[in-house]
N, C-alpha and C positions, 0 to 999 in steps of 0.2 A: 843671707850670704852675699858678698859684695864680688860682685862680676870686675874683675883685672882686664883691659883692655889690653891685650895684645901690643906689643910694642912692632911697630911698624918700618921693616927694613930699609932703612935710609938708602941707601948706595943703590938696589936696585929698583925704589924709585925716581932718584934722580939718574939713574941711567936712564930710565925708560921716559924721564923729562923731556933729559937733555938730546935725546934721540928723537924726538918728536919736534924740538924746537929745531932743530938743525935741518930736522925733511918741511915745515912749515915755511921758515926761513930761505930754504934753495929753491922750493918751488914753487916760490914767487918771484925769484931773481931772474927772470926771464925778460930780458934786454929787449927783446921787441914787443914788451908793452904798452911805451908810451907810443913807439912808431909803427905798429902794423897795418893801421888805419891809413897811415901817412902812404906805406909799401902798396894799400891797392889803390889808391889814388893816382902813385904815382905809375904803376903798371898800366891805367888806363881805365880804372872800372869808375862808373858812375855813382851817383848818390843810393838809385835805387839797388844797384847789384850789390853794392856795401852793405843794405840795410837786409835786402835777402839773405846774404852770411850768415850776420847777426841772427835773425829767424830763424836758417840754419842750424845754428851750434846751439840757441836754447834746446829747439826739437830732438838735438840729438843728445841732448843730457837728459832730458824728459824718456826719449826712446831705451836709452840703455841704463837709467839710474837704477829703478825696481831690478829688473835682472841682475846686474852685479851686486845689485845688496844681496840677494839671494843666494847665489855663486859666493860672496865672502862668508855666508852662514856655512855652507857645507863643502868649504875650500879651506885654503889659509889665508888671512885676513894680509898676514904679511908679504904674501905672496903676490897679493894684488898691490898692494902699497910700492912693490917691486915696479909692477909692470905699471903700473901709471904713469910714472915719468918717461919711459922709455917710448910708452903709445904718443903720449903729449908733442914727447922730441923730434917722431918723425914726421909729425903734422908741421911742426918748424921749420925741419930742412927742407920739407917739399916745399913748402913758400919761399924760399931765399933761391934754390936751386931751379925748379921751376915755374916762377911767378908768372901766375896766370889763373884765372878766375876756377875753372875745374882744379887746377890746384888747394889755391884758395879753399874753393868748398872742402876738398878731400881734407887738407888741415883742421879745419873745423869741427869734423867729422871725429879726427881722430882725436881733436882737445875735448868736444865731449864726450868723448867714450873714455878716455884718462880721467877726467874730473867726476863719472862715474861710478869707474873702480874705486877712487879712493872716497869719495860718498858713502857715508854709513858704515863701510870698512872701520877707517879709520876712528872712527865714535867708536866705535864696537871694541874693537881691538881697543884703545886705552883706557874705556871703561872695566871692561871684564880683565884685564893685568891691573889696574887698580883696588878694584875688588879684591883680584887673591892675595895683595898684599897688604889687607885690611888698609887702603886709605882709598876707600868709593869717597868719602867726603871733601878728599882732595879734587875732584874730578872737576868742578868747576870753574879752580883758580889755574890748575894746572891748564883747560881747555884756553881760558881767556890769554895765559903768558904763548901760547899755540901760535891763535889768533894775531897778538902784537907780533911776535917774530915774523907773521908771513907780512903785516905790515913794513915793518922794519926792511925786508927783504924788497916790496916795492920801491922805500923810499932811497934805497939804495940803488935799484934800477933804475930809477929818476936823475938820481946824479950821475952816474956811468953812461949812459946810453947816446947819451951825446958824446961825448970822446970817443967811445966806442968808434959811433957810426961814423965822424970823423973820419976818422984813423982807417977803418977799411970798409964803410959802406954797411950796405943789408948782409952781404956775408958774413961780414965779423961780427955782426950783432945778433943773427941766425945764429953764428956758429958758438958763440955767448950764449945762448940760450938753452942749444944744446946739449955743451958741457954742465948750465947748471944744471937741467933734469938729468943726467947721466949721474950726479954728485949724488942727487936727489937718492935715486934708485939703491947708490949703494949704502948711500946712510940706511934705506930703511930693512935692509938685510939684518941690521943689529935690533930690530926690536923685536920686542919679548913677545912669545908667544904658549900660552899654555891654555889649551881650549879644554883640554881634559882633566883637568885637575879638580879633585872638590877641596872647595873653598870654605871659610864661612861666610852666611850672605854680606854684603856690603852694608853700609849705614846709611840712613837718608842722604842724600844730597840738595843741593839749591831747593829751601823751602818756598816754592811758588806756590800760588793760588791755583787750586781746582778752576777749571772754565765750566765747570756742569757737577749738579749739587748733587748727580750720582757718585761722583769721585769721593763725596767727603769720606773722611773717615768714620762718621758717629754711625755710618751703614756699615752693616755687614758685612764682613772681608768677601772681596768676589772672589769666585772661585778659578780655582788655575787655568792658566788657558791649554788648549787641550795637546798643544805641541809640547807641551812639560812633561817629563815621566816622572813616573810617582818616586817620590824620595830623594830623588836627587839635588843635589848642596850647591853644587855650580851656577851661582848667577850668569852665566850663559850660557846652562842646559846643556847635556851630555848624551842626546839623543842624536842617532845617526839618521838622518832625513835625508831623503834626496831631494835635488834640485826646486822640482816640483813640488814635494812637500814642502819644503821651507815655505818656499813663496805663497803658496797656499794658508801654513800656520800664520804668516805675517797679516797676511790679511786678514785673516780671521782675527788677528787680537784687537788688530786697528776697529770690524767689524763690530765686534760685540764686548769690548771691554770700553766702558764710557772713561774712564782716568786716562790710558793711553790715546783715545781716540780726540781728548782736548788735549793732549797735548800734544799732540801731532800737527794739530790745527793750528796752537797756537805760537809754535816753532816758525811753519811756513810763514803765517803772516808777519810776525817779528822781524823776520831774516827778507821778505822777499821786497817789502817799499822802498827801503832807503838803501838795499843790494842793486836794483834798478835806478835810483834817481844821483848813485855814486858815479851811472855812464852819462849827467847830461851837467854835472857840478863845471865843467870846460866853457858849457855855455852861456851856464848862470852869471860863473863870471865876468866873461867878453862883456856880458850885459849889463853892469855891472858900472862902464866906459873905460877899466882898465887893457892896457895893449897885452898881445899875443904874451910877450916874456914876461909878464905877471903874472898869467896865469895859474904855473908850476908853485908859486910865492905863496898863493891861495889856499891851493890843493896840499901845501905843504898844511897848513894850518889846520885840514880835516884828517888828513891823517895821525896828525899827533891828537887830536880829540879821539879818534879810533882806536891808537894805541895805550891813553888814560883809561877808555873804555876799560878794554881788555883787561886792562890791572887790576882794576880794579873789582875783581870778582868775587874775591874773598869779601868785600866791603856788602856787596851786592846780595851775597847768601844770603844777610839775615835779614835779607828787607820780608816780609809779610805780604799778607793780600794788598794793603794800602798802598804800602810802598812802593809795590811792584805798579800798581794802576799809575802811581803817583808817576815813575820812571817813564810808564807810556806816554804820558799828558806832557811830561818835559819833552820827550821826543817831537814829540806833535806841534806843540808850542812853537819849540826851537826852531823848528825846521818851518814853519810859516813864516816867524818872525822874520829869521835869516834870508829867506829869499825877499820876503814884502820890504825888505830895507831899500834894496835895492843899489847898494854901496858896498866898498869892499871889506867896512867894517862888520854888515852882516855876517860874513862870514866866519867872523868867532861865535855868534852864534850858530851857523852851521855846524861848527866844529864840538859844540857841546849837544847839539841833537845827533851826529854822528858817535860820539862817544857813549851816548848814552843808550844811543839804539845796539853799540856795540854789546855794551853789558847786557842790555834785555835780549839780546840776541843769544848771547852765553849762558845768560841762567836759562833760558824756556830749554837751549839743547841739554842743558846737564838734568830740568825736571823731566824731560822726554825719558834719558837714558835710566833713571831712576824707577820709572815706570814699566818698562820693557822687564817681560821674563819671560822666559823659553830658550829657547834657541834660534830667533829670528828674530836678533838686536837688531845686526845690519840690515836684514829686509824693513824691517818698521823701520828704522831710521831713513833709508834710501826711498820710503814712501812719504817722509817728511820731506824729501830732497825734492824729487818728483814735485809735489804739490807746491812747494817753493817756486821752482821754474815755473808752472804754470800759472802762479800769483804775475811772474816778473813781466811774461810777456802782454798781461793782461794790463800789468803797470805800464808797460811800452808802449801797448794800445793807446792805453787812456789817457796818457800824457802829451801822444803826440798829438791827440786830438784839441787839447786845452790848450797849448802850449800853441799850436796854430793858430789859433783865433786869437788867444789874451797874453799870450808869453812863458817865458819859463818861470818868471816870479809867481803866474796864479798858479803855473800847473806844479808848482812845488807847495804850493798849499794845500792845495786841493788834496792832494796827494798827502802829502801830513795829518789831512783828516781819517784817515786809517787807522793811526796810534791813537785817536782820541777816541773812536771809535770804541776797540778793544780795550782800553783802560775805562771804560763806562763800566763792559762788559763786566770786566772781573772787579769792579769796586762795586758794581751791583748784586754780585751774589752773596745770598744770607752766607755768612759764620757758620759755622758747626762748633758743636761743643768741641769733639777733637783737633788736636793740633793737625795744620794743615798736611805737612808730608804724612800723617798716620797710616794713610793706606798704602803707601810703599815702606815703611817699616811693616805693617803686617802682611804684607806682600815679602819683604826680606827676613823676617823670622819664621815663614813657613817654610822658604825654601822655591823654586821654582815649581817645584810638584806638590 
């Protein structure tokens, strides 16, 4: 009997696209991102009160990620995508309106408790609407064009924000910033939201490598995680948990299911080296002996390798064990080379290690999201969030330490030695006879229960 593939409603995936690039887009058009650093300087705060901020606002995406993943499992995913911007916006106006270091913190505060909410929300929510509109295998190309939009949305505050600030200062660029999360907020009223519905399961997505030879498929399908109720069709579970349960089931999967629990692992450290070494790229270049206004000229060159990243996702699915190790090793490579140049021409090599880590960034989140079943996507994901910040600060550590002594060219190698690292990892584990994604297709043909 030959299985007909469902023909896949167009219109209301590209709604639920085009609604996704438009909230990734605005909220990142926040006008005081190239200047907020410049706003505590120039209020009076010293090196080290700036750098306590920063310590600050990771702490506080580390303190409220896992919790709001949990809160988006047994809330509305859109409901928080709501309030994000809105928490983000009045961390902005308090710095323009009361600048001053308690302010400051308090902004901080409230951007990571925004960046949060939409943490693992957001993963969740467009994966399970992909799902029930039979295109889960869209879910990787669709994440990565996400990803360039909120690019694009930077490179756009880049050129604006000097005019801007011109034209009327920290207020106008505050009050810029404001309005784009307020835009943010209402776009994400339009996305789709059906937690209850049974679906049929999704299809594999982004074939990556297992990190741990329990994952292969040639073993025996593991069995459900125990947040799953029996029978149920919904790839993201139609069980009513509370709070506490949720957050409980997530752990538990991360816990004792070894396929989620590499990939969980291997999302953080993809996403967390070259997320951290994108705040110190200002210095590389100074170093570099280019002046202050070349800088942005630079920075322009790693974002558009950021945004080829992102594109290229659909390219990226069908890379393999090899492939994907291989993507690591370019990273790693790239991002040594580019700094040990120590000229401005490195930096198209930077630009192709930032691209590249973009794509390996996109496929490990779409293997992650493949993996999850129950009802505690957003929890496990927001526990991949978590573990990310705490990769970054540990990157901030270690950086600043190398980077003291020998400069920012060794401590951007050094650092590159991370990717080389985990592409060892995963080019060293045996093969299995089964195709790699197999245990999330037979994870998606049982069903979550």
């Amino acid at each position: 009997m030959i299985r007909l593939a469902s023909r896949v409603p167009e219109p209301a995936v590209r709604r639920l696209s085009a609604t996704l690039y438009g909230y990734a887009f605005l909220s990142d058009l926040v006008l005081l991102y190239p200047l907020y650093v410049v706003l505590f300087a120039d209020t009076g705060l010293s090196v080290g009160q700036i750098s306590s901020l920063f310590v600050l606002w990771s702490a506080a995406g580390i303190l409220f990620e896992v919790p709001s993943g949990a809160w988006a499992d047994v809330a509305s995913r859109r409901l928080l995508l709501c309030l994000a911007p809105l928490v983000t916006a009045a961390g902005y106006a308090l710095w323009v309106l009361l600048p001053s270091y308690p302010a400051f913190a308090v902004g901080f505060l409230l951007w990571g408790a925004g960046g949060a909410l939409v943490s693992g929300a957001l993963e969740a929510l467009v994966w399970t609407e992909l799902a029930r509109l039979d295109a889960g295998d869209r879910y990787a190309r669709v994440l990565g064009r996400a990803r360039t939009a909120g690019v694009l949305g930077v490179v756009v505050t880049g050129v604006l924000a000097g005019p801007v600030f011109a034209a009327g200062g920290y207020p106008a660029v505050g009050g810029g910033s404001v309005l784009a999360c307020l835009l943010a907020a209402a776009v994400a009223t339009r996305f789709p939201e059906h937690r209850r519905s049974p679906v049929a399961p999704p299809p594999p997505a982004a074939p990556l490598p297992p990190m741990s030879p329990a994952a292969s498929s040639a073993a025996p399908p593991a069995a459900p995680p125990e947040d799953a109720p029996a029978g149920a069709s919904n790839p993201d579970g139609s069980d009513d948990l509370t709070w506490t349960e949720t957050l409980r089931a997530g752990l538990r999967q991360v816990r004792t299911r070894p396929p989620v629990r590499a990939a969980v692992l291997l999302a953080a450290v993809v996403a967390a080296d070259w997320g951290a070494l994108d705040e110190y790229t200002p210095l590389l270049a100074l170093d570099t002996g280019v002046g202050a206004p070349t800088v942005p000229l630079l920075l322009l060159l790693l974002w558009a390798g950021v945004t080829v990243g992102g594109l290229l996702a659909p390219v990226g699915e069908r890379l393999g064990r090899r492939g994907y190790a291989a993507l690591l090793a370019l990273v790693a490579v790239a991002l040594a080379g580019g700094a040990l140049v120590r000229h401005p021409a490195g930096f198209v090599l930077l630009a192709v290690a930032f691209g590249a880590a973009q794509l390996a960034t996109v496929l490990a989140d779409a293997r992650l999201q493949a993996r999850i079943t129950g009802g505690s996507r957003a929890t496990v994901t927001s526990l991949a969030g978590m573990l990310t910040d705490l990769l970054v600060i540990g990157t901030y550590a270690g950086y600043g330490l190398v980077a003291t002594s020998a400069g920012n060219a060794v401590a951007f190698a050094a650092a590159a030695g991370a990717y080389l690292v985990v592409a060892l990892v995963v080019r060293g584990r045996r093969r299995r006879r089964a195709a790699v994604p197999g245990d999330v297709a037979a994870a998606g043909a049982r069903g979550p229960g």
